[in-house]
N, C-alpha and C positions, 0 to 999 in steps of 0.2 A: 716314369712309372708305367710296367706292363698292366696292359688290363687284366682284371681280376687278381694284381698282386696286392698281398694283404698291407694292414699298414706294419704290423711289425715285421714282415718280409722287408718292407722298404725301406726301416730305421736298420734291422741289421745289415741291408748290402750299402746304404751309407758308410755304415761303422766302419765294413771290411773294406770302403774305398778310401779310410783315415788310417787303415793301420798301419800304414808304412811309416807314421809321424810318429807312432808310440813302441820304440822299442825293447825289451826287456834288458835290463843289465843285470850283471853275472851276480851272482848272490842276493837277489835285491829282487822287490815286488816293484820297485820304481821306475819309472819310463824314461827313456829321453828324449829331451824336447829341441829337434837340429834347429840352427837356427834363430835359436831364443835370445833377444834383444841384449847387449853388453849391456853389464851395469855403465851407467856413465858418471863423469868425475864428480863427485859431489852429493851423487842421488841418494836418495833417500830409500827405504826399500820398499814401502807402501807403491812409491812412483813405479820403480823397477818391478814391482808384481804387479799391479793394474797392465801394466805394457805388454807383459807377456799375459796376462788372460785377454785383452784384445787381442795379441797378434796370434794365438791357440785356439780362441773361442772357449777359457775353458772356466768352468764355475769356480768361484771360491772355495769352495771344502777342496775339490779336487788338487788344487795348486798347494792348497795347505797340506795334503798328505802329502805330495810328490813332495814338498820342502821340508814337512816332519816339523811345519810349526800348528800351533793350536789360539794363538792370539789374534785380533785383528791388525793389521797391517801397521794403524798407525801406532800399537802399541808396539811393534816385532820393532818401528823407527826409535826407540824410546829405548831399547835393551832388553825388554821386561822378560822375554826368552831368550836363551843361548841359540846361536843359530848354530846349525851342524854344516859350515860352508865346504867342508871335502861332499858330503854328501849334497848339497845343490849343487854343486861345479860341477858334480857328475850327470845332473837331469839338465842340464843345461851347457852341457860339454864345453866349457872355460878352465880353466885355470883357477886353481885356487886361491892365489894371489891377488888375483883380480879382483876377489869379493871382501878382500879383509880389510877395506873401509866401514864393510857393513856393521862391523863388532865393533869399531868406536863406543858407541852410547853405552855399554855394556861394563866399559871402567866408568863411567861419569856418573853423576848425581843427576842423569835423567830416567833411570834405570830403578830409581828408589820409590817403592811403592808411595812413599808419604810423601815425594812432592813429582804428584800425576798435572800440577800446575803446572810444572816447565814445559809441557808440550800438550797439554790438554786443556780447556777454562770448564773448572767443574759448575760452575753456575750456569753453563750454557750448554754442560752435558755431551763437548764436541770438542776434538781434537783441533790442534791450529795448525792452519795451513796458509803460510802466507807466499807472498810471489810477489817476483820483479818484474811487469809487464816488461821492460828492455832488454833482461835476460832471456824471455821466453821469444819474445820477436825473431832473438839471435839465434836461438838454436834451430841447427837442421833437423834434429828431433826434441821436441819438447820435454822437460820433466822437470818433477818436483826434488828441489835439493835441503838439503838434511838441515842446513843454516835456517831455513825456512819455515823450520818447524819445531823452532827452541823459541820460548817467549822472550827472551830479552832481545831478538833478532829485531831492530826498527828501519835499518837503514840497508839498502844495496852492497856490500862491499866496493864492488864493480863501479855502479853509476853513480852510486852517493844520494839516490832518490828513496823516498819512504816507499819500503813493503806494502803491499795492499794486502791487506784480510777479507777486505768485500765485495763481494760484483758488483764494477762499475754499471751494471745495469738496475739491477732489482736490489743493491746494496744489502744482499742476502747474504751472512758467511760463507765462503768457498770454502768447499771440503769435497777432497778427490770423489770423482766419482765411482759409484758403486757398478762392477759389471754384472749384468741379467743377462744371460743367452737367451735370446726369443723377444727381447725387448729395443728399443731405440736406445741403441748406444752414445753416449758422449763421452766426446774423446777430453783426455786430461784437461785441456786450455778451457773448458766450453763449463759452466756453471750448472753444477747439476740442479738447480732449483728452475732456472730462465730458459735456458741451453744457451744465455751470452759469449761472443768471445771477449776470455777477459783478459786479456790482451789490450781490447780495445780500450782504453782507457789514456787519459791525460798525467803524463808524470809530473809528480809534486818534489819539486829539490827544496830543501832549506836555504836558508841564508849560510851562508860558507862558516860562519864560527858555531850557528848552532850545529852543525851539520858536523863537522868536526865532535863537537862533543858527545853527539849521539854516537858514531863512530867509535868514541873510546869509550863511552860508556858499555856499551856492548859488547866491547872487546875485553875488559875488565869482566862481567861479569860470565861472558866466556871461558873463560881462565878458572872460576869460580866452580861453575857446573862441569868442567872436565876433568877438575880435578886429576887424580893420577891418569886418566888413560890417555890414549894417543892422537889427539886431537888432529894431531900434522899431518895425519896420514888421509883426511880429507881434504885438505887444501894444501895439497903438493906444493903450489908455488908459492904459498904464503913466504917463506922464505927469501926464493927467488926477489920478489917487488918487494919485500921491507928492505933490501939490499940496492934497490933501482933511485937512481935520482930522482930529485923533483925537480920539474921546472917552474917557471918563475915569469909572473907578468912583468912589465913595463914597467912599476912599481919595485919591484925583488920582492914580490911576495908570492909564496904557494898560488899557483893558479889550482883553482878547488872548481874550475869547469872543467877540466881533464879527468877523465874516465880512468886515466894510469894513474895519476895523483891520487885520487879518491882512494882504488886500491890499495896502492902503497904506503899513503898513510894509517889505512885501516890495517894491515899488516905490519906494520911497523910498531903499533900500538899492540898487537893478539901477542907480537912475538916476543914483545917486550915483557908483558904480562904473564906469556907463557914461562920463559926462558930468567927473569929476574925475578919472579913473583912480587907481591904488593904488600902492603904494612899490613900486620899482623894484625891490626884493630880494625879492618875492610877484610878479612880475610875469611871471616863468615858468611856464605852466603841469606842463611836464615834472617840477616839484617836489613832484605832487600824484598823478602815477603809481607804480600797482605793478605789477614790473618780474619778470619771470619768464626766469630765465636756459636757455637751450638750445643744448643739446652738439652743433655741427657735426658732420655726417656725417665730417670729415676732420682733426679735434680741435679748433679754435678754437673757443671759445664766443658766441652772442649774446645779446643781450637784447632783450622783444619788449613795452610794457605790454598789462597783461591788462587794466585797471581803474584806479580810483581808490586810491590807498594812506588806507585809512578814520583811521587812526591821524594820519595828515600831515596830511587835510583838517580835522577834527576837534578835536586837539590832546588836551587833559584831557576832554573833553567825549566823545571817542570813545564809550568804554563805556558810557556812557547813550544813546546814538545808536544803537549793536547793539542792545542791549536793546528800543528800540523798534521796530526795524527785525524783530524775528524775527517771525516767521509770516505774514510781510507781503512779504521781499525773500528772493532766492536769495542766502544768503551765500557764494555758492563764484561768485558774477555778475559784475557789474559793480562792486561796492565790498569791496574783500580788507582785511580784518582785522586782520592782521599786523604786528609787526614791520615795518619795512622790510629789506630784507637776508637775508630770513629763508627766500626759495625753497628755497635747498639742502637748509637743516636740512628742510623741511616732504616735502622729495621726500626724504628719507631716511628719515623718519619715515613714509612713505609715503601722506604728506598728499596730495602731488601725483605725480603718479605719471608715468615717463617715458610713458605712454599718453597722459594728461593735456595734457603737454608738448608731445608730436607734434602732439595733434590743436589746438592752440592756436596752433602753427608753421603748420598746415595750414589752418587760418583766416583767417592773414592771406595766405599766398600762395594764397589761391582768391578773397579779396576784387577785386572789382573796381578797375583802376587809373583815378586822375583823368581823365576829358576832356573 
């Protein structure tokens, strides 16, 4: 800075030593951005936007016009807007192919305003964001992948170990961080409430036949929430590994400590699910909801799901499934516990509280509607 140059002299000769970065495209008020991080296999698009407003510096509104969305991120992962991918491919000069993983959620039942529970826990007012500490170790770039952000998702595909929902430090929900220019940035891996890496943490595997069953369970009710759309088209190789052998201990039985095993058999169940469908008496997902009732302002009551009903999805197996899940998942989140049936007695007991209630009712009417 010259002396005596003012300060808005020195914000605009900054600006004019960025404009090489922001180019004009032909017809179009929109920029592009060289350079701008590949979606990568799996990602989610909340992850792939945080990446590029770090590696841009650039606000939120601003990346929301340059994409021509108006929701927040983790709603855009859910379907809840159409994305216009000719037109980001172009502020981000790729391939339009490249981005058409992104439109998955947009056939499936995560996309439906009235169940904001498959990817959000209205009781806690926050999107879920879970992660494989061994998946995140492995990448050469880190992110968040779209499996990771559907409530029925419990186990790894990959390692076969339980998803974490909460920083192994301050056991505070993990939820992407928000970027502020001018503030102390944390990068994806790092707990915006602590700044832990949560990463660091101790992986929890099941015992091999619960673990298995969490697998198919999850991959059942995957099939459920994808309903018609194109699921395959985020796990390319799912294919490929339901097609790969297994090997076999000393014993001749599935070695379930193999990393390819775990895969393969988790894909060999989606694919089957996917590809044969399931009994016609299992084939509603609504049977797999927990249903939290709320007192109309004018006496009639509704029902609204919060979650998954752990107990339904589970069956005998439930309570060894909690058990593993503690210190790892919010159990007041996205998978409730309970009974079915059981709101009332739990808001009498003052389990759930009509505070609780309201703000769960207030979640879904602030959720964004389909368009």
């Amino acid at each position: 800075m010259t002396n005596g140059e003012s300060r808005q002299k020195r914000i605009a000769r900054l600006q004019g030593g960025l404009s090489s970065l922001y180019l004009p495209l032909p017809d179009s008020t929109l920029s592009r951005l060289p350079g701008a991080p590949e979606l990568l296999p799996g990602e989610c698009f909340s992850s792939w936007f945080l990446r590029i407003q770090i590696g841009f510096r650039l606000p939120t509104r601003v990346l929301q016009t340059l994409f021509k969305v108006k929701a927040p991120g983790y709603w855009m992962d859910a379907g809840i807007e159409e994305l216009d991918i000719e037109a980001i491919s172009g502020v981000v000069m790729c391939h339009k192919e490249s981005l058409e993983p992104l439109l998955w959620p947009r056939g499936s039942l995560l996309s439906a305003s009235h169940l904001a529970c498959l990817t959000t826990a209205p009781l806690r007012q926050r999107p879920i964001y879970r992660y494989c500490e061994l998946c995140l170790r492995g990448d050469a770039v880190r992110y968040m992948r779209q499996l990771w952000r559907i409530a029925c998702t419990y186990i790894c595909p990959l390692h076969g170990t339980v998803l974490r929902e909460l920083c192994p430090k301050c056991q505070k929900p993990y939820v992407l961080p928000n970027y502020r220019a001018g503030f102390k940035e944390h990068q994806l891996w790092q707990c915006s409430t602590c700044g832990a890496d949560i990463c660091d943490a101790t992986s929890i595997t099941p015992p091999d036949e619960l673990r298995y069953v969490m697998l198919s369970r999850q991959a059942q009710l995957l099939q459920l929430i994808a309903a018609g759309s194109e699921l395959m088209q985020i796990w390319k190789d799912v294919q490929m590994h339901a097609a790969s052998s297994l090997t076999t201990d000393s014993h001749g039985l599935v070695d379930l400590s193999s990393e390819m095993n775990v895969h393969a058999l988790f894909s060999r169940a989606l694919s089957h699910c996917l590809n044969e469908g399931r009994n016609t008496e299992q084939q509603d997902l609504e049977d797999y909801l927990w249903r939290l009732r709320i007192q109309g302002a004018d006496g009639p009551s509704s029902s609204i799901p919060i979650g998954l009903d752990g107990m339904r999805v589970f069956g005998k197996y439930a309570v060894s499934v909690f058990m593993q899940l503690i210190g790892c998942h919010d159990l007041w989140g996205s998978t409730h516990w309970w009974p079915t049936g059981s709101s009332r007695t739990l808001s009498d007991l003052g389990m759930v509280t009509a505070r609780a209630e309201a703000k769960a009712a207030e979640w879904y009417a602030a959720a964004p509607k389909r368009r």
